[in-house]
N, C-alpha and C positions, 0 to 999 in steps of 0.2 A: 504493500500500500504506500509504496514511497510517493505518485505523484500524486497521491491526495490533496486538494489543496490547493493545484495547480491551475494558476487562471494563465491562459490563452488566448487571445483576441486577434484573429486574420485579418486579412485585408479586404477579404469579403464582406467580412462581419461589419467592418467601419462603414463600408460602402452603402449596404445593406442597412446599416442602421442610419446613415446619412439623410435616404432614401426613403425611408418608411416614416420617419420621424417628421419629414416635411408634408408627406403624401397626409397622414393619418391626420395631422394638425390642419392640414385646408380641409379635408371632405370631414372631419368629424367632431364634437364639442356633447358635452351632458346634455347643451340645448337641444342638438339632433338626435342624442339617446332618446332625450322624454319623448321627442317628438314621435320616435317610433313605436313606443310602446302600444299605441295602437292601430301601428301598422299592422295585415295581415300575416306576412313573414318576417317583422321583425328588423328588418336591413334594409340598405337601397340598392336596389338590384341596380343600379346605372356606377354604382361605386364599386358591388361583386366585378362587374365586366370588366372596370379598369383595375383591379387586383389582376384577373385572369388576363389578361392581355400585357400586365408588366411580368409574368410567369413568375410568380410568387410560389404556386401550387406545385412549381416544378424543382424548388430551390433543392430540394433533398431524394432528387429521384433521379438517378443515373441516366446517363444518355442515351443510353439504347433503347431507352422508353421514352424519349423526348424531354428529360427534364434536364436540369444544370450540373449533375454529378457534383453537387455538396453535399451536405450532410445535416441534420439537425442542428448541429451548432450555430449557422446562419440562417435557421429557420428564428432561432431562439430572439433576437432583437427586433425581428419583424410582430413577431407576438409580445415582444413587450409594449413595442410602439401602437400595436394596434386595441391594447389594454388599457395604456397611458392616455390615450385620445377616444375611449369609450367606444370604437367602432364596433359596431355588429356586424358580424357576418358568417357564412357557410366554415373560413378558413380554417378553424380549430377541427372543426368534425372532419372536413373533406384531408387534412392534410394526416389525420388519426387512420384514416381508413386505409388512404395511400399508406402508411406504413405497415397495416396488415398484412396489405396485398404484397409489400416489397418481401416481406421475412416470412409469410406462409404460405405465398399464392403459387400454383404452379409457373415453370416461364410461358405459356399460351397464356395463362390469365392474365400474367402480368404483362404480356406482349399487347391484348389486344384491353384491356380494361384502364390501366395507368395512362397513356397517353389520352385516354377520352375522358378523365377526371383533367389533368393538364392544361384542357378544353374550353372547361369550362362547366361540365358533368357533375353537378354535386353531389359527395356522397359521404355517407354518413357511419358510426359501428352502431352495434344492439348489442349491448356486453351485460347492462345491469340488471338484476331479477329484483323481487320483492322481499327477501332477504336481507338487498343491502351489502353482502358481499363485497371487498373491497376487493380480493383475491379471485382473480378472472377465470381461475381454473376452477372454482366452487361453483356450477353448472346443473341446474334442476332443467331447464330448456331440455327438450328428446327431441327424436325422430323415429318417422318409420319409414321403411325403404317398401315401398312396394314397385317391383319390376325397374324401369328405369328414372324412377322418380322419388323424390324425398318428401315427406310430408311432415311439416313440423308441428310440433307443439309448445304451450307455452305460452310465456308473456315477457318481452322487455320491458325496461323502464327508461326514462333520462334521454332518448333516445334524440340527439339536437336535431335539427329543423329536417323531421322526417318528414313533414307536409313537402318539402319544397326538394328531399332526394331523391337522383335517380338511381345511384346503388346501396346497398344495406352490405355490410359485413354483421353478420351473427354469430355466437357463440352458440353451440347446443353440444349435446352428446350424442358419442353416434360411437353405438360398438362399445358402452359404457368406458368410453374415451373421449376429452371436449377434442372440439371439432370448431373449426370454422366454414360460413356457409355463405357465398355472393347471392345475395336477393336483387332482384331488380324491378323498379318502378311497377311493372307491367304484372310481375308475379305478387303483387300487395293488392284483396279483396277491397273494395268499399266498407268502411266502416271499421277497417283494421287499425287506424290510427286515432288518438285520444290525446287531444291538448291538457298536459298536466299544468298546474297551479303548485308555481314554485318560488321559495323567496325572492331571485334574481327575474326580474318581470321583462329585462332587456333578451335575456334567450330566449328561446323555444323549442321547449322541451316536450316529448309525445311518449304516450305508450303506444307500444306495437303488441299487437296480438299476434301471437303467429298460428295459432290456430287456424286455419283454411290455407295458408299459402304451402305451395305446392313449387318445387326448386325439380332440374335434371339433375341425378346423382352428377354431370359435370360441374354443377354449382360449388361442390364441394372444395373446400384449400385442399393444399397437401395434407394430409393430416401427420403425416412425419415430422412437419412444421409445426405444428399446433401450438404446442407443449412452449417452443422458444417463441412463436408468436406472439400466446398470449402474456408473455413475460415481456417483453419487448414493448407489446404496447401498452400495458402498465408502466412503467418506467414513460416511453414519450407520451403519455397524457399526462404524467406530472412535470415534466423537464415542462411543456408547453403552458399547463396550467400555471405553474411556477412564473414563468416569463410575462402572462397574462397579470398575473399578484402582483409582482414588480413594477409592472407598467402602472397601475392602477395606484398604490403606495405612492408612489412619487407623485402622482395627477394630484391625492387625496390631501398630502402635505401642502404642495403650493396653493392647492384651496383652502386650506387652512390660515397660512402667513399669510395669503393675501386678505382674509376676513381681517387676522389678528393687528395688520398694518392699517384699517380702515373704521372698527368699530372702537367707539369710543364708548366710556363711562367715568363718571366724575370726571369730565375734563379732560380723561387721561386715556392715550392709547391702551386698548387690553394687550397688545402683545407686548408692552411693557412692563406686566407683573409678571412675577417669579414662577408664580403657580402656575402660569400658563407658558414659560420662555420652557421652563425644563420641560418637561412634556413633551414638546415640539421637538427636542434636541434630542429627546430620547426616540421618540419614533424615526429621524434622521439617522439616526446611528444603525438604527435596528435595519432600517431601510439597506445603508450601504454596508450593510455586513450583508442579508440577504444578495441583494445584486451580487457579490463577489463572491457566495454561496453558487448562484443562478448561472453566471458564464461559468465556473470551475465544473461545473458538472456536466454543461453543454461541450466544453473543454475536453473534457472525458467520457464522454458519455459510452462509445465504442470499446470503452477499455472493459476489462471483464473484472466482476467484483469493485473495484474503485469506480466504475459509472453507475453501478447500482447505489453505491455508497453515497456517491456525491450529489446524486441526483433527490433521494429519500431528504439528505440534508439540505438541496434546495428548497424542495414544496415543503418542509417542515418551519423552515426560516421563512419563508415566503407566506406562510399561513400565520405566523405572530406575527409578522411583521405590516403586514396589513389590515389584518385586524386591529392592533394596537393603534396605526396611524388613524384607521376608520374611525374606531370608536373616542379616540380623544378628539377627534374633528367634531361627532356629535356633539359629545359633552360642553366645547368650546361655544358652539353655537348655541346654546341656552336653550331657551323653548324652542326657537328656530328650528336647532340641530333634529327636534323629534320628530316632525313633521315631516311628509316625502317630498314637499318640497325644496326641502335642503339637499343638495349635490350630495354630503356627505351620507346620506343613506343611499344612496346606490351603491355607492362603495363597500360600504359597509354590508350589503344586501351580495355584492359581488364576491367578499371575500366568504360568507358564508357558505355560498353557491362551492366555490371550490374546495372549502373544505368539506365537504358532501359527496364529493367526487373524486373517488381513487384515493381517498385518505386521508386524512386532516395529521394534525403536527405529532399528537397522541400516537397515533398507529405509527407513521415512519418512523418516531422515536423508538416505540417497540420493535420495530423491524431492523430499525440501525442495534438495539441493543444485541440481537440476536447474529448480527453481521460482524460485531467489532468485540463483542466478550467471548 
């Protein structure tokens, strides 16, 4: 475990973050969050197109399937800037599935499915049951094989903007072995999707039934894959989650100083008392230890043991430390702060959302305990 530790920033990465940092700050702001919330999908699809036309989708997907042959590590500042600047969109779920498909999909599925994601294709995984499970290989989801057809059973959960996907990555068991399974648009009944009601109101989140959908045993991954699959993408939905926390933390602080530089009582700036400077210096710090937590593990992420290590201790860092920035933001803003119409409850509402998904700080801590004693 000697490069534990180690932060690494390419030239990509700067470029990459140059890039996204300006993009994200024109097309997005909390004003354009609220705004969506009662949009029907959520995002603006005229800002999805110019992601997919700057090939964002493509940054960590090899060439020979049309993408940039980087790697998650320059995925990672693009999800922070698109966290930092509130933007919504497909990017988290579609860019989750692409990695399913990279580490358990046969080469014809990856040959003929990743370039049409690339595209512009959104698509999305089905990993969580009712359980709760944060452990991907923990699998109630079946099937049954009847001749050359699969027919699933079951329920996912969390499932992001399955209204608006055209392919599903599923988890089930098949052969009382988990198994991954390519759904497509076409293969999802009417009435198989259910808008869930979740603290973060900017996502959109569905349950899938899988009950009635009907796959070709071709649908299937590798199932030799499975096993490192779904370990794999546990780990890049936290490195990503993580980067999105990040992004968010730092949004949440400078809405903070900037209140704290502007409201006044008795005469006297509030970010001028004590009570309120510490606080502020303490979620900064926590801030940029997390961040230097967040690249060292996108840094390492390929390494074996030390990227799983470093990664648990990003979304672990990454989940107090936005929460903390969150919730002192509240508190700061007085009756204001409790209301949704203060900025600082989406964040707050955001940081929940991720610790909900693949793990909060509690669990990686128990998983790093079992990694490093």
């Amino acid at each position: 475990m000697e490069n534990l530790g180690r932060i690494g920033f390419s030239e990509e990465q700067a470029d990459l973050l140059d890039v996204a940092t300006k993009f994200c700050r024109e097309k997005s702001s909390s004003e354009k969050a609220r705004a969506l919330l009662t949009d029907a999908h959520g995002f603006d699809q005229d800002v999805w197109a110019e992601i997919v036309q700057m090939g964002w989708l493509g940054i960590a997907i090899p060439e020979e399937y049309g993408g940039a042959g980087l790697s998650l590590a320059e995925v990672t500042p693009v999800m922070e800037q698109l966290g930092r600047a509130f933007l919504s969109s497909p990017f988290f779920a579609s860019t989750l599935a692409m990695q399913a498909l990279l580490v358990g999909a046969t080469e014809e599925q990856k040959q003929k499915v990743l370039p049409q994601i690339i595209e512009g294709k959104i698509a999305t995984c089905a990993l969580a049951e009712a359980e709760g499970h944060w452990d991907l290989s923990k699998i109630s989801c079946e099937v049954e094989v009847k001749g050359d057809r699969l027919h699933l059973k079951g329920a996912k959960f969390f499932v992001e903007h399955a209204d608006v996907a055209d392919i599903f990555i599923a988890s089930i068991m098949h052969d009382n072995q988990p198994a991954l399974v390519l759904i497509e648009k076409a293969d999802i009944p009417e009435n198989a999707l259910r808008r869930e009601t979740v603290i973060d109101e900017t996502k959109r989140s569905f349950q899938l039934a899988l009950d009635g959908i009907s796959v070709p045993k071709t649908a299937l991954l590798d199932k030799g894959k499975s096993a490192a699959a779904l370990h794999h993408l546990h780990l890049a939905a936290n490195l990503l989650a993580a980067a999105e926390m990040i992004g968010g933390t730092q949004a949440v602080i400078d809405y903070t100083i900037e209140y704290l530089q502007t409201r006044k009582q008795f005469g006297k700036l509030i970010g001028a008392y004590q009570s309120l400077k510490h606080p502020t210096v303490d979620a900064f710090i926590q801030y940029e230890q997390a961040r230097s937590h967040l690249y060292s593990a996108a840094h390492c992420f390929n390494e074996q043991g030390t990227g799983e290590i470093a990664t648990r201790m990003a979304k672990a860092q990454a989940d107090a430390a936005f929460s903390y920035a969150s919730d002192r933001s509240i508190q700061f803003h007085g009756g204001f702060g409790f209301t949704y119409d203060c900025d600082a409850q989406l964040y707050r509402r955001r940081a929940i959302w991720h610790a909900s998904q693949f793990g909060d700080a509690a669990y990686h801590r128990k998983k790093l305990a079992e990694l490093l004693l």
